[in-house]
C-alpha positions in Angstrom: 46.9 138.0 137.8 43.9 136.6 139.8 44.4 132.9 141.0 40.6 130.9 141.2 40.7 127.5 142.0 40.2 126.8 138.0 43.2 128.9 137.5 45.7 128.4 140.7 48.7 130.8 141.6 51.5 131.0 139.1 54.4 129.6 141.3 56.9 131.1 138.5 58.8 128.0 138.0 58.9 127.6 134.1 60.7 131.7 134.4 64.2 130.3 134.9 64.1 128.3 131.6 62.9 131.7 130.0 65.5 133.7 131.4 68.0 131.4 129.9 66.6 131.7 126.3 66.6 135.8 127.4 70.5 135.4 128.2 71.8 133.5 125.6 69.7 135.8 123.0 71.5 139.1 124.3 75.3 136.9 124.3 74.6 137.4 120.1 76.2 140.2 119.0 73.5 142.2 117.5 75.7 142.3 113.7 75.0 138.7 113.9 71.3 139.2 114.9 70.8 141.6 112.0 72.8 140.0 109.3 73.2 136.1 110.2 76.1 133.8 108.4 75.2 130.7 108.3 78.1 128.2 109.6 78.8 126.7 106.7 79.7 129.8 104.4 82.0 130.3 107.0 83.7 127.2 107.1 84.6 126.8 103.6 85.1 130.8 102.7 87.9 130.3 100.6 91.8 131.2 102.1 92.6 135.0 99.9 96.0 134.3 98.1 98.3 136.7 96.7 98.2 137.2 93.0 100.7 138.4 89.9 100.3 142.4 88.9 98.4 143.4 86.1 100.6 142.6 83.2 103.3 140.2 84.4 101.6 137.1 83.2 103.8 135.0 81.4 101.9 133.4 78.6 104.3 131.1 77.7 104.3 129.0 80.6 100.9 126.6 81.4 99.3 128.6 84.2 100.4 125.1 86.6 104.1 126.1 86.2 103.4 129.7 87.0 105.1 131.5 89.9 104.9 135.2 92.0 108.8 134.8 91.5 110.4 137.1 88.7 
């Protein structure tokens, strides 16, 4: 770059804050730069819980009183 006295020297002192913005951009894994989840999905994904087998409903019980026991 050619300094003139309309258009002084570039001293380079706004890099550093660029070279921040650089570093923190590469710490992102690159999963979460291609396919982002927002915070908040995250937080409230629901906990997976362990449910009866196919068939071993017992109807005659309200679904409250139900349990994984036999």
């Amino acid at each position: 770059m050619v300094s003139t006295p309309d258009n002084p020297q570039h001293d380079g002192s706004d890099l550093a804050a660029l070279r921040e913005e650089i570093d923190a951009l590469k710490a992102i894994p690159q999963e979460e730069l291609l396919n982002p989840l927002p915070s908040n999905v995250e937080e409230n994904e629901p906990t997976p819980h362990s449910t009866d087998a196919i068939g071993t409903e017992k109807w005659d019980r309200p679904a409250s009183e139900e349990t994984l026991d036999s």
